[in-house]
N, C-alpha and C positions, 0 to 999 in steps of 0.2 A: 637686365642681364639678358644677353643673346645666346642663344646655341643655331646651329647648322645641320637639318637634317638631311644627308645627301642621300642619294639613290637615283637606279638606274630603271629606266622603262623600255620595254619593246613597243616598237609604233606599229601601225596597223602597215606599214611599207615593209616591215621585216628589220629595219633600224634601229640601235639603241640610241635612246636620249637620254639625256643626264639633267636628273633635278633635284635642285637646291631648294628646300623650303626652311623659313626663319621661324623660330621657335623663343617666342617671349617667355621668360621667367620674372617673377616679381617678386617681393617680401611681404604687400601690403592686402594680399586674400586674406579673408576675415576666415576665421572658423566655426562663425554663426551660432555659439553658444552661449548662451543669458548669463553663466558666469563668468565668463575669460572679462579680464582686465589689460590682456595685453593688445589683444586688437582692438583699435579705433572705429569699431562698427556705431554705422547710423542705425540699425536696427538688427535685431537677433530672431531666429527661426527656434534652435532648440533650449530645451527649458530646463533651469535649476533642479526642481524638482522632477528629475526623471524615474520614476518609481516605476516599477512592476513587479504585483507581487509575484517571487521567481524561489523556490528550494536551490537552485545555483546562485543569483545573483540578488542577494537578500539587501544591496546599496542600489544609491541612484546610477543609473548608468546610460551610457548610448551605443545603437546597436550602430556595426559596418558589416553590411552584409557581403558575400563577394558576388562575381557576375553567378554561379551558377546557381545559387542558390535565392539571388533576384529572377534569375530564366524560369526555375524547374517550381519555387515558393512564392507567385506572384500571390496568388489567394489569402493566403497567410497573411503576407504583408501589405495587404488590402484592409484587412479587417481591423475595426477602431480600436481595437488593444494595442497596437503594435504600433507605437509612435517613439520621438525621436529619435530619428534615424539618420543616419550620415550616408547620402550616395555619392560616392564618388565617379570624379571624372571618367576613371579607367574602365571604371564597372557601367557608367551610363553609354559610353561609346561603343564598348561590347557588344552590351543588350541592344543598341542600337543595330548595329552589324548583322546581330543573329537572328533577333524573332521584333520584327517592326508591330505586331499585337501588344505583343510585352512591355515592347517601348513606347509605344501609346498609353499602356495603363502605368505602367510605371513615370511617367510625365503628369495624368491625369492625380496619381496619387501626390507627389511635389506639389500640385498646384490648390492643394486640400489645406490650407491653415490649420486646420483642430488635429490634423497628423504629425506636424511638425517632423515634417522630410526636408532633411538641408540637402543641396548639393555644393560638394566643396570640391574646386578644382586645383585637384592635386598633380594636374599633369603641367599646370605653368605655375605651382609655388615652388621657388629655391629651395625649399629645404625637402619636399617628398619628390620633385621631378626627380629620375633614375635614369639614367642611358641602359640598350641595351645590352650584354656583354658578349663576347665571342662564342658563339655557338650553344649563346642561351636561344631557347624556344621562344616565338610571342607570348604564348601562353608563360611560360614561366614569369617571364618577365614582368607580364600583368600581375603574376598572383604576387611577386614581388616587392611590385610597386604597391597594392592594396597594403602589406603587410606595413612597408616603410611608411604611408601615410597612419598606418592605424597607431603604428609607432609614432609619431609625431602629436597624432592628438594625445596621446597618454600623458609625452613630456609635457607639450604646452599647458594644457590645463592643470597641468600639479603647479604650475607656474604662475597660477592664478590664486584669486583665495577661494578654491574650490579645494584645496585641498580637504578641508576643516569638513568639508560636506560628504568626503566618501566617495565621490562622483570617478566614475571608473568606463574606459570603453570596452565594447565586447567584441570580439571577430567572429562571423557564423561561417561556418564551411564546412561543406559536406566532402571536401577533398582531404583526404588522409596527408597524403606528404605536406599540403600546405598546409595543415594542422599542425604538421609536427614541429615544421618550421617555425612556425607563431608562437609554440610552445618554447622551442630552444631559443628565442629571441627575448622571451618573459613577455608575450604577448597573452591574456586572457581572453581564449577561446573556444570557440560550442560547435559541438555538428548542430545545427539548426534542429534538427528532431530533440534531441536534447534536450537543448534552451525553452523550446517549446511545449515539451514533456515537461518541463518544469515550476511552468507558470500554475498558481496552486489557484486562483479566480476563474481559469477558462481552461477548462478539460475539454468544453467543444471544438477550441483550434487543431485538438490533436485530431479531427474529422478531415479538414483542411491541408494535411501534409501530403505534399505527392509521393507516391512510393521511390522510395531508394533500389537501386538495383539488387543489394538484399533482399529488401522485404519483396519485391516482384517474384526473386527465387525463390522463397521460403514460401509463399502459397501457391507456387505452382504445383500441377501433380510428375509424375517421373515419367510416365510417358508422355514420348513426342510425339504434339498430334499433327504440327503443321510442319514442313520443310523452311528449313536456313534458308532465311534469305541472304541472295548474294550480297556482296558485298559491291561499295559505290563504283570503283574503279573498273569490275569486270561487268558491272552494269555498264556502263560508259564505252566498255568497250566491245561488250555485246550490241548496245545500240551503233554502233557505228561501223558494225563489223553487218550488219542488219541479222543479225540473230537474234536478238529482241528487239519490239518497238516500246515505245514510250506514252504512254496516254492516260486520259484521266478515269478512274474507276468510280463508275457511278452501279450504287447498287441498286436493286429492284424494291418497291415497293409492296409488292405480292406475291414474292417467291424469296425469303432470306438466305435461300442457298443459289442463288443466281444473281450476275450481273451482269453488265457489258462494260467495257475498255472503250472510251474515243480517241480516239488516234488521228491528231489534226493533221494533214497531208500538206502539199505544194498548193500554196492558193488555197481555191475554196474547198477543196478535196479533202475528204474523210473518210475517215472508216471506221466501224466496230466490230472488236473482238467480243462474243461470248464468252464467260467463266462461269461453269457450274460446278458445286461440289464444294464443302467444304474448302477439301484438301486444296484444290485448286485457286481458291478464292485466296487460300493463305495470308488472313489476317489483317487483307485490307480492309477501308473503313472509307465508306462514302465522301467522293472527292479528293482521295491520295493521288498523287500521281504517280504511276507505279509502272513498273518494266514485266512486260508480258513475254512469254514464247508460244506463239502458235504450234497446237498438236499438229502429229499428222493428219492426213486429210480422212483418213479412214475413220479418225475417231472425230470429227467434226460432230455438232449435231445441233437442233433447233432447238430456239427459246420455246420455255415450258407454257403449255395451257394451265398448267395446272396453277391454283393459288394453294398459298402455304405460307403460314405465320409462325415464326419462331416464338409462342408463348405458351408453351405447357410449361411446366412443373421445371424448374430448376435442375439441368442436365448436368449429372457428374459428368468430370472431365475425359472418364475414359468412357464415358457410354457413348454407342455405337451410334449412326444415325443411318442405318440402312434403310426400313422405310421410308425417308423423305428423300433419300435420293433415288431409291427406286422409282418411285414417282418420276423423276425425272428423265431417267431414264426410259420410262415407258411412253415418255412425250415426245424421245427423240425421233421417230419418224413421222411423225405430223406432219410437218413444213418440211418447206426447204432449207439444208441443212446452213449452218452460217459458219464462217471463219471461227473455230474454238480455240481458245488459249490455257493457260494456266499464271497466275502473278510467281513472280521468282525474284521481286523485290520491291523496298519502296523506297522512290527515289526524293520524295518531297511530302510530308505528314499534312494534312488540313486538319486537325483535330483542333476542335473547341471546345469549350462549356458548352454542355447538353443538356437539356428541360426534359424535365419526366418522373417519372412517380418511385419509388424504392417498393422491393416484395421483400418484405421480413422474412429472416430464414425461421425455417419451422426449428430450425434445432435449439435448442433452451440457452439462455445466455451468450449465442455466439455474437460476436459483431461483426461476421461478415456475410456481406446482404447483396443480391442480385439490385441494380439497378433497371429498369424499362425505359429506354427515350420515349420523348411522343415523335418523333419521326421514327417510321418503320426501315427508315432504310441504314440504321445505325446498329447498329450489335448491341446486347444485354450488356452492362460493365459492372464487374464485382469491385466492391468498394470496404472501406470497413470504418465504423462508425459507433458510437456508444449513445448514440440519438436516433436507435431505430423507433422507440415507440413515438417519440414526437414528432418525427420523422413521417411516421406511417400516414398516410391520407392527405401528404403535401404535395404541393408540385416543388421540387429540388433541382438544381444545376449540379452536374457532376463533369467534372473533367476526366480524359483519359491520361494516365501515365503512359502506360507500355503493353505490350500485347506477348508474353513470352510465349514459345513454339511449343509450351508442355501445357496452354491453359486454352479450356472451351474460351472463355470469353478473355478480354481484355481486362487491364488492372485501373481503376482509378482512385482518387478521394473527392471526397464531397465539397461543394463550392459554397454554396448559398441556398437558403430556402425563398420560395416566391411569394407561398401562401398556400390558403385549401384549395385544394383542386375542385373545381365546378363555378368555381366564384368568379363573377364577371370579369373582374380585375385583374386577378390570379391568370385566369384563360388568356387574356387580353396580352398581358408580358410575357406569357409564355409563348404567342405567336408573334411578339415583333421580335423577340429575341432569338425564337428560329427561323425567323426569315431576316434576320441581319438586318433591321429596319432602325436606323438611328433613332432614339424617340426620346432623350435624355434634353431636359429643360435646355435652350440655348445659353450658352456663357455670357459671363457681364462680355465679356471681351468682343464676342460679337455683337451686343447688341449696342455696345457701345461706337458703333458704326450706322445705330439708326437716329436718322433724323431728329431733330429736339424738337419736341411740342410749345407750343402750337406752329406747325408750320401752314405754309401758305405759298401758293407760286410766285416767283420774284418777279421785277421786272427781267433781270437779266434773262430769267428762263422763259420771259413773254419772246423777247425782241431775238430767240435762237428757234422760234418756232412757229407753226404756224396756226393762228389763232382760227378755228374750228368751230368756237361755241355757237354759233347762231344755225349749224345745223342742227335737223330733227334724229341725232344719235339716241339707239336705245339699247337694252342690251334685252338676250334673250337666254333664260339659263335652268334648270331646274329649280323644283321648291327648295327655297331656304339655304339657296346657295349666293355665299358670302365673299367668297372669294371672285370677283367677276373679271376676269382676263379677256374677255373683248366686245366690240359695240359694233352696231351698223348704222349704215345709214343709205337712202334710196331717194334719188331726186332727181325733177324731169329737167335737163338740161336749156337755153335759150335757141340752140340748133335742133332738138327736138329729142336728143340721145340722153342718155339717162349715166348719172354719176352715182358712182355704190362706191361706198368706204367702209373698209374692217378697218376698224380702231382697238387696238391691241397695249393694253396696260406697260406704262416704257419701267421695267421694273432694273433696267438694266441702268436709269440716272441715277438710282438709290444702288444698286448694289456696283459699286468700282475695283477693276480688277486688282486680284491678290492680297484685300484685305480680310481681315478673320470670317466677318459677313459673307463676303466670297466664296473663302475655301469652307465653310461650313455646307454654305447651298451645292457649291461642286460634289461635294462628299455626299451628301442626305438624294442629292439627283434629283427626286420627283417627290411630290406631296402623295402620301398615303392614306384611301380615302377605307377606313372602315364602317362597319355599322354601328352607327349612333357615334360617331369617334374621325376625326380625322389630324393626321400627323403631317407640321404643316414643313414646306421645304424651306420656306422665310420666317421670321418672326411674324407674329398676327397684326405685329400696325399696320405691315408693309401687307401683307395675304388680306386681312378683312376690311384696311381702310384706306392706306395712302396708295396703295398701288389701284383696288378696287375701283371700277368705273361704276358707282354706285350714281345714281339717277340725282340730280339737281343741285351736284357737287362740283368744282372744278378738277379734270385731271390730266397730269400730263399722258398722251398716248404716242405711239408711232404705228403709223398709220398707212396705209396700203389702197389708192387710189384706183377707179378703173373711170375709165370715158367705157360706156358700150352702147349698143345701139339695139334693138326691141329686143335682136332677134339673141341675143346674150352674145353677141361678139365684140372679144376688146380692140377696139382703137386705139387706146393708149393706157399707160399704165404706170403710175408716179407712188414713190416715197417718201414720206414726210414725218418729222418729229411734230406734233402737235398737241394743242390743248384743245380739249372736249370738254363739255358740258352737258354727261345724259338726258336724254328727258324723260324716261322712265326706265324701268329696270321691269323686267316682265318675265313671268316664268311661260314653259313653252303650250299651255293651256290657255293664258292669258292672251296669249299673242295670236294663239289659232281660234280664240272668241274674236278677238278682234277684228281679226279677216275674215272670220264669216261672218258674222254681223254684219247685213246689209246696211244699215241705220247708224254707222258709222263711220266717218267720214275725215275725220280730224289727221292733222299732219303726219301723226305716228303709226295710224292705219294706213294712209295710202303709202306713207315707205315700206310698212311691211307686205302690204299687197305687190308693191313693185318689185321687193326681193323674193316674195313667194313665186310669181312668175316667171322670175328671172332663173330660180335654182331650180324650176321644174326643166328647163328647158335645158343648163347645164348640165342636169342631171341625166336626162336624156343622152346628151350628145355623150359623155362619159361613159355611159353603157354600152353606145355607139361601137366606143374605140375598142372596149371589150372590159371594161372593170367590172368588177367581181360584186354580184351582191348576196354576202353570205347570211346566214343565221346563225346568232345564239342565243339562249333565253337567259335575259336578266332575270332577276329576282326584285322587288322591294319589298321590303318590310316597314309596318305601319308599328311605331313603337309608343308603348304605354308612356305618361307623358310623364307618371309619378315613379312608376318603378322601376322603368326604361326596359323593361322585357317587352321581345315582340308579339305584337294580340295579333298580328293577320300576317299574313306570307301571299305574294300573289307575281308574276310574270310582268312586269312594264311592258304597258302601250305605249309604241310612238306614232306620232303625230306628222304631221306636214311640216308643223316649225320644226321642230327635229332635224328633218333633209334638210330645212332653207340654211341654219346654221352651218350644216355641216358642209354643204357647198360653197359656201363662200366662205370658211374654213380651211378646206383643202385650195380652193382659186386663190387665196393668198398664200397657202405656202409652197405652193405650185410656184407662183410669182415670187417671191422672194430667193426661192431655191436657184430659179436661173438667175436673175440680178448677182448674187454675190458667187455662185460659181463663173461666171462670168468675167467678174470683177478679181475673186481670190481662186482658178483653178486648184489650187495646190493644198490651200487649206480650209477651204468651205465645209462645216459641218454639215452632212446630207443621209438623209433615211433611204434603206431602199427596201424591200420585202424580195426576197430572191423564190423562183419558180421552185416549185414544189421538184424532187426528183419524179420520175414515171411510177416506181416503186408505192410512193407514198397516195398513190390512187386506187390502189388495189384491192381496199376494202369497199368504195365509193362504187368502182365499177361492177364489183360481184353484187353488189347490196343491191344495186339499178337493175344489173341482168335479172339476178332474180323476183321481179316483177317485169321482165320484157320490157324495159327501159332501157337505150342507148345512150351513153354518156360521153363525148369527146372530149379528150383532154391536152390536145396536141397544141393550147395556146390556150390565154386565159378567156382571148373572147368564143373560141370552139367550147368551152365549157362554159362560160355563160350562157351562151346560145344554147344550148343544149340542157343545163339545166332552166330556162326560164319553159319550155316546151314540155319539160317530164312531169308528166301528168298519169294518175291512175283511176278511173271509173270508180267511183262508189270509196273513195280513201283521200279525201281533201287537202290531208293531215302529210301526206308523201311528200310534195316539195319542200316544206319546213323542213322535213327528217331526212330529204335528202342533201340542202343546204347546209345543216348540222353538223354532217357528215363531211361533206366537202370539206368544212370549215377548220375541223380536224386533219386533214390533209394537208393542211395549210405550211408554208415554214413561218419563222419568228420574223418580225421586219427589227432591222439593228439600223442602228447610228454608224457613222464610218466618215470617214474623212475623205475629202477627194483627193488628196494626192496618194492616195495607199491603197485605193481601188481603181477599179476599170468600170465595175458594170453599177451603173446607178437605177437601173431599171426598178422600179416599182410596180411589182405583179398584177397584186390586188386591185391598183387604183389602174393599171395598165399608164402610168405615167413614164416616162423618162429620167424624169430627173423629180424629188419632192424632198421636202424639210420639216421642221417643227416652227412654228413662226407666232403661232397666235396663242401659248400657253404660258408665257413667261414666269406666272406668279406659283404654276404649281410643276416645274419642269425647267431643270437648268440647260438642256440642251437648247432651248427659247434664245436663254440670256443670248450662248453664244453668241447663235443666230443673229439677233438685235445688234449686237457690238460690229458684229460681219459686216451689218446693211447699215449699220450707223456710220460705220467709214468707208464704205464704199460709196454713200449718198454725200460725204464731207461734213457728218454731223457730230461725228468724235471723234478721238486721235487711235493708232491701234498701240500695244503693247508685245512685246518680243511672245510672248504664249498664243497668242492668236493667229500668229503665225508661221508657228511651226508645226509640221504637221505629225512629226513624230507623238508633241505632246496635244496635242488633236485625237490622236489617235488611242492614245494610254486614255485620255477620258472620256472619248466615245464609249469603250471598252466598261466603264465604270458605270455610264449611263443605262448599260444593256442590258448591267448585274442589276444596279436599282432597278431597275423599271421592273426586269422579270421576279426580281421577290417581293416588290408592291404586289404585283398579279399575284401572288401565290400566297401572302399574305393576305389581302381581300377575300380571294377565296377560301381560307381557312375561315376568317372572320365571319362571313355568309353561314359557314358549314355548323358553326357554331351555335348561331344565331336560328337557324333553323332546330339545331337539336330542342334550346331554348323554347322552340315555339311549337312542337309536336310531346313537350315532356307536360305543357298544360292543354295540350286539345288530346291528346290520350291518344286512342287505335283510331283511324283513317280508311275507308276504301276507296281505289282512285284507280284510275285507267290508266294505262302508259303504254309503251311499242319497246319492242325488244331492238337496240340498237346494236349490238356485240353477243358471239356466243362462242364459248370459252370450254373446254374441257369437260371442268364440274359444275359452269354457272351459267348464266343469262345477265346480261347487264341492262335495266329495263331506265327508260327517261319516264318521267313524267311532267307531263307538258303544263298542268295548272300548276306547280311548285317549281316548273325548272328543276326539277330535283331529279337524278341521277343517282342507281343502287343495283348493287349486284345481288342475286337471287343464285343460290348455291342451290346443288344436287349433290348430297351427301348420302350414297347406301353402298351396303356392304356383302352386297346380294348379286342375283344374278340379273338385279332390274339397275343396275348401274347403268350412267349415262354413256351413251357414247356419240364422240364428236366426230363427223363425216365431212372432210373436205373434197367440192368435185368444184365444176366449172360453175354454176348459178353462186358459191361460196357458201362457206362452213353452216351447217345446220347440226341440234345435238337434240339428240332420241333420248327420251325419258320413256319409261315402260311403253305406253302405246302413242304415244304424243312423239311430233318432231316441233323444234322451235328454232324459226329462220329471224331473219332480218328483216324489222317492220311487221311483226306479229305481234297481234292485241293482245294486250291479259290486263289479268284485273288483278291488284295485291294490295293487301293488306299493309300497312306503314305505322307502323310504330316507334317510340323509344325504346331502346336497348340500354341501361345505363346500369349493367352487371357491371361491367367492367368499366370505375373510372377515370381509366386512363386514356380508355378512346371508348368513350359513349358513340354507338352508329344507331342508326335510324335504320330499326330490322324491315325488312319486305320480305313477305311472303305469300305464294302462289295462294289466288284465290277459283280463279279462272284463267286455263284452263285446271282442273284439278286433277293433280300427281298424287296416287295414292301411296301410304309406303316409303316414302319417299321425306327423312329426315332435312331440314331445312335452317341451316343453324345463321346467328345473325351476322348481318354481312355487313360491307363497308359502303355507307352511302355517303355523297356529299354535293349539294347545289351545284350546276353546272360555274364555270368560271366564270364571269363577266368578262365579256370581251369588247372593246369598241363596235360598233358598226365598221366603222371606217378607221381607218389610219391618222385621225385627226389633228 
């Protein structure tokens, strides 16, 4: 049966076009349930026995839920009680439309067997398809069509021999008129609270219900603390009228009544707004996209020195919060003042499940409970629960419902527990889950795109490539690293020149574009490396064996040729798919015995001697051009091999191998970067690191003047120059602490497409043009790469996505998210791993340098830990600190002590783990000594791991 759905479009010309779309109806949809006798199903989803014990619904039944109560009830309908379920068409296309999160888990739950979620498509069977009617709503017409299919299963299955069994459907809706309607039709239906409230086995789903806009009212207080937000339309046309801008609210970490607005401009232009003040902040939540109005300029004023945690004692809704915004106020003439705003609406919500700990209320039998995130930059959310006490001492996911303008904090319900809080495991999920880190086992479905064992290279895949093995390739990589993404090789040529090959794992033969293996590694980005733990971006045959260039195995590579001659200059420079044959696998101690080992002489030694010579000299001539050679302190940790706790903490040495890698690392993807831009201008995927603004030098340069240090920064090689010269008499330790600093000056380097940019420039490396080329197995921006030079060299075919650069550009974009919460994720992991390792060595004294100085604090590094911590000045006297900005930059007076930038002290380090929901690692003044002078425990955490290089 055909129908005709006609409609009219506006073209991007100002034109209308008229379209016709066909609309199949059928008889023969199954209704996927284990008793019907009338459809001819090869196999059935929901089950005879559909029980739950329910005070409403005391027969077998099956649930239809509608779209908003699949939107607003995802949680609920997550959990293993809640099975045979009917989603229908009308209600998965919705949710489709409205919240693509939702529509991912509600997909993920479908494809869950032990759930038994059918979906029945009710929008192409003859009997529930509904046309819409004259000057019906969409929305009605959906709830419509939900009602007429729910109507449909009722009759069909009486039409079975299901009668005899009681088996009955249920409609859940939390919409009144479409209630009433299901009612006067003789439909049997629940407002989902209800239904839910009913079930007499699971009292804890009723934790799980999102608030109704009731119950949001009902625990609000009657005073209004925040201002109405507008509404979307006079947003819309505030922004456009430029009386508001538009940009994304990220809150502060150490100030809860402060944030900033980014505001992306023309190009690469930006801007931010300041918002301090409750009032002003009005409700948003780290990450909304919200519509600001700039104050006047009179009441502009500067971000706060001051730090400030919103975690005392549980704040009635009407109590006041004068002192903490006094504070803030008393910061405003420090600095220079910045652009201030106020939010006056939210135009797009990011709220997700949130990890963090529950504070039981002190009052006797209440169930409603403050919740605490572990990220600080999220608001407190009142929740209401009948599992405080099992509750108490877990780490929990809570979601927000709704924020009404009469409540201190936001409304939510409880999602799920993790575990105890402290436990390896528990901590572990609770940091990939706040840094959005995919880490859920791979699916059959993907892995059903790997290779069948036992494989082996074909002939086919000999005679497309070129056979490599008789070179002396090796690879060179850290201890006990498994994953091995590329090899070299160093050989004196018959003309006297010398040939160097990066051989780079071809991970791009196994994984082929737009199948599930694909879009999983597209989605996941990069391989997540924690402590003692790493989240892999492919499955492990392909990460630890078939892709790995493990030593005295065959493997396929694609490969990166140079002809050069002593002095490291390329004469030519070729790509090629080929097979390797490592001959050892070396970690980077291994390989620097090697070369210094006079008494050494063997094949695999004088290649690496010839690439060690070779990369000193690259190296050179790249410092030359003006690349950047910054510092960060890594960390490792040396882990118990039984308990997996760490027994030692210590800063990584690197070595000579080190640089060799990393130079002919970057000389390939240097080379590859030009070949395929070259070849695809328009949609070459290319890295660049954009110049720091002038602004973002300002702490670098006061830090230098104040020790009579000159620092230029008018181009990267004026600062390299300039930092490789800054030196201080009797203080060795200054250039590390100045490179440190730079380092942090730095901007992010992004992925980007060439046809959507201009400037390909790469600051740091001072290159032109650069890529990602040699990391395939743990970084999908690799693959691309590979596929780019794999048809630009004629070694494989391209596909419509490779070359388009709009959709280049949407997954560059995605790439930049991974990567940056891998980084923030590791360094949580580090931060952890260290509390771990200072909670069994106990109190510590240790040296460090004042790198920041702050209001009420000191921020001190310390160099054998890599470790990084603020040291607070907390008194309430007239020996209060005070912070003095002049030209040398900010120094801050404790009773008779001043403390500048690059000032020795000595403190004390401990654990702090009063509180465990963020255990810190206390530091406190040992030298110089502040007498009087309360010190309360602060927020410390390992420096980040950064690259050396952009590699």
């Amino acid at each position: 049966m055909l129908k005709s759905k006609t409609f009219v479009k506006k073209t991007r010309s100002g034109g209308v076009m008229k379209i016709v779309r066909e609309h199949y109806l059928r008889d023969d949809i199954w209704c996927g349930s284990e008793v019907c006798t009338e459809c001819k199903q090869e196999s059935t989803v929901l089950l005879r026995d559909a029980c739950i014990e329910s005070n409403l619904c005391s027969y077998p039944h099956y649930l239809i839920p509608d779209t908003n109560v699949v939107l607003h009830q995802i949680d609920v309908l997550e959990d293993p009680v809640i099975r045979n379920v009917i989603i229908l068409q009308t209600v998965l296309q919705e949710v489709r439309h409205r919240s693509a999160p939702v529509y991912k888990r509600l997909k993920d739950i479908l494809h869950e067997k032990e759930k038994y979620f059918y979906t029945f498509t009710n929008e192409h069977h003859k009997e529930t398809f509904i046309e819409r009617e004259p000057g019906e709503s969409a929305n009605d017409r959906n709830d419509r069509a939900i009602r007429v299919a729910a109507k449909w299963y009722c009759r069909h299955l009486k039409m079975s021999e299901s009668d005899a069994d009681g088996l009955k459907v249920v409609l859940l809706t939390n919409d009144q008129g479409n209630k009433q309607k299901a009612e006067e039709s003789g439909l049997l239906v629940y407002k989902c609270e209800e239904y839910i409230k009913s079930l007499i086995a699971n009292p804890e789903l009723m934790d799980r219900l999102a608030l109704s806009s009731d119950d949001k009212n009902e625990i609000s207080s009657s005073k209004v603390l925040f201002p109405e937000h507008l509404p979307l339309s006079r947003i819309q046309a505030g922004i456009k009228s430029g009386s508001f801008l538009q940009g994304t609210f990220r809150a502060s970490r150490d100030n809860y009544l402060e944030a900033t607005v980014f505001i992306q401009g023309e190009g690469e232009e930006s801007t931010e707004v300041l918002i301090q003040g409750l009032h002003n902040l009005n409700r948003a939540v780290h990450q909304d996209v919200v519509a600001v109005q700039l104050l006047p300029r009179d009441q502009w004023v500067a971000p706060s020195s001051v730090v400030l945690q919103d975690e005392g004692a549980a704040k009635d809704d009407n109590a006041e919060e004068e002192e903490e915004e006094k504070a803030l106020r008393i910061s405003a003439a420090e600095l220079a003042r910045k652009p201030t705003g106020r939010v006056v609406g939210i135009i797009k919500r990011s709220w997700r499940p949130f990890c963090g700990m529950l504070n039981v209320s002190q009052i006797k039998e209440s169930t409603r409970h403050l919740f605490t995130p572990a990220d600080r930059r999220i608001p407190r959310i009142r929740i209401e629960t009948r599992q405080a006490s099992t509750l108490a001492g877990q780490r929990i996911m809570v979601a927000i419902d709704g924020w009404p303008k009469h409540s201190r904090y936001p409304n939510g319900h409880f999602v799920r527990s993790l575990g105890h809080a402290g436990e390896k495991d528990t901590e572990q999920e609770v940091l990939l889950l706040e840094h959005d880190v995919p880490h859920q086992d791979f699916s059959q479905a993907v892995l059903g795109f790997l290779p069948k064992m036992p494989w082996s290279i074909t002939p086919e895949d000999m005679a497309k490539r070129e056979d490599l093995r008789h070179l002396t390739v090796c690879s060179v990589d850290p201890p006990g690293c498994t994953d091995i993404d590329d090899a070299l090789h160093c050989r004196e040529l018959d003309n006297g020149n010398l040939e160097v090959g990066v051989h780079i794992a071809d991970v791009s033969h196994f994984i082929r574009p737009g199948n599930a293996l694909d879009k999983e590694a597209a989605n996941r980005g990069t391989t997540v490396y924690l402590c003692g733990k790493r989240i892999d971006m492919v499955p492990e045959l392909l990460s630890s064996n078939l892709c790995s260039l493990r030593s005295n195995v065959e493997r396929l590579a694609f490969s990166c040729i140079w002809e050069m001659n002593h002095e490291a200059e390329i004469i030519k420079t070729r790509f090629t798919k080929s097979v390797i044959d490592s001959k050892a696998s070396l970690t980077y101690a291994e390989a620097q015995m090697r070369i210094d080992d006079t008494t050494m002489n063997d094949d695999i030694t004088k290649s690496l001697r010839g690439l060690n010579k070779l990369a000193k000299i690259l190296k050179r001539h790249r410092i030359a051009k003006g690349a950047l050679t910054l510092s960060s302190l890594e960390v490792r940790f040396h882990i118990d091999s039984e308990t997996h706790d760490p027994i030692d903490l210590q800063t990584k040495e690197l070595m000579e191998t080190n640089s060799m890698v990393e130079e002919f690392m970057l000389l390939a993807n240097i080379s590859v970067a030009q070949k395929i831009y070259d070849e695809f201008p328009d949609c070459a995927m290319l890295r660049k690191h954009p110049a720091p603004p002038p602004s973002n030098y300002d702490i670098l340069l006061k830090a230098a003047k104040s020790k009579d240090v000159e620092i230029h920064t008018d181009s990267a090689k004026a600062l390299a120059d300039s930092l490789d010269v800054a030196k201080v008499d009797g203080f060795p330790y200054f250039n590390t602490l100045l490179r440190i600093l730079a380092t942090r000056c730095m901007m992010q380097a992004v992925y980007f497409c060439s046809g959507m940019d201009s400037d390909f420039h790469h600051y740091g490396l001072a290159s032109p043009i650069y890529t990602h080329f040699t990391s395939p197995i743990r970084r999908y921006a690799d693959i691309i790469v590979h596929r780019l030079l794999a048809v630009a060299i004629g070694a494989d075919s391209t596909y419509p996505d490779l070359m388009d650069k709009h959709k280049q550009s949407a997954l560059s974009n995605n790439l930049n998210y991974r990567h940056k919460m891998s980084q923030y994720a590791q360094r949580a992991s580090v931060a952890f791993h260290t509390q771990l390792f200072f909670k069994s060595r106990g109190i510590l004294n240790e040296e460090g340098f004042v790198l920041f100085v702050r209001k009420n604090a000191i921020i001190v590094l310390i160099p054998k830990f890599g470790l990084e911590g603020t040291v607070f000045f907390d008194t309430k006297d007239k020996a209060a600190p005070n912070l003095v900005f002049d030209e040398e930059g900010p120094t801050l007076k404790v009773e008779q002590h001043t403390f500048c930038i690059f000032d020795k002290v000595k403190v004390t380090i401990s654990l702090d783990d009063s509180n465990i929901q963020h255990q810190k690692i206390r530091m406190s003044l040992i030298d110089p000594v502040i007498l009087g002078v309360s010190v309360p425990a602060p927020d410390v955490e390992p420096q980040a791991k950064k690259p050396k290089l952009d590699r």
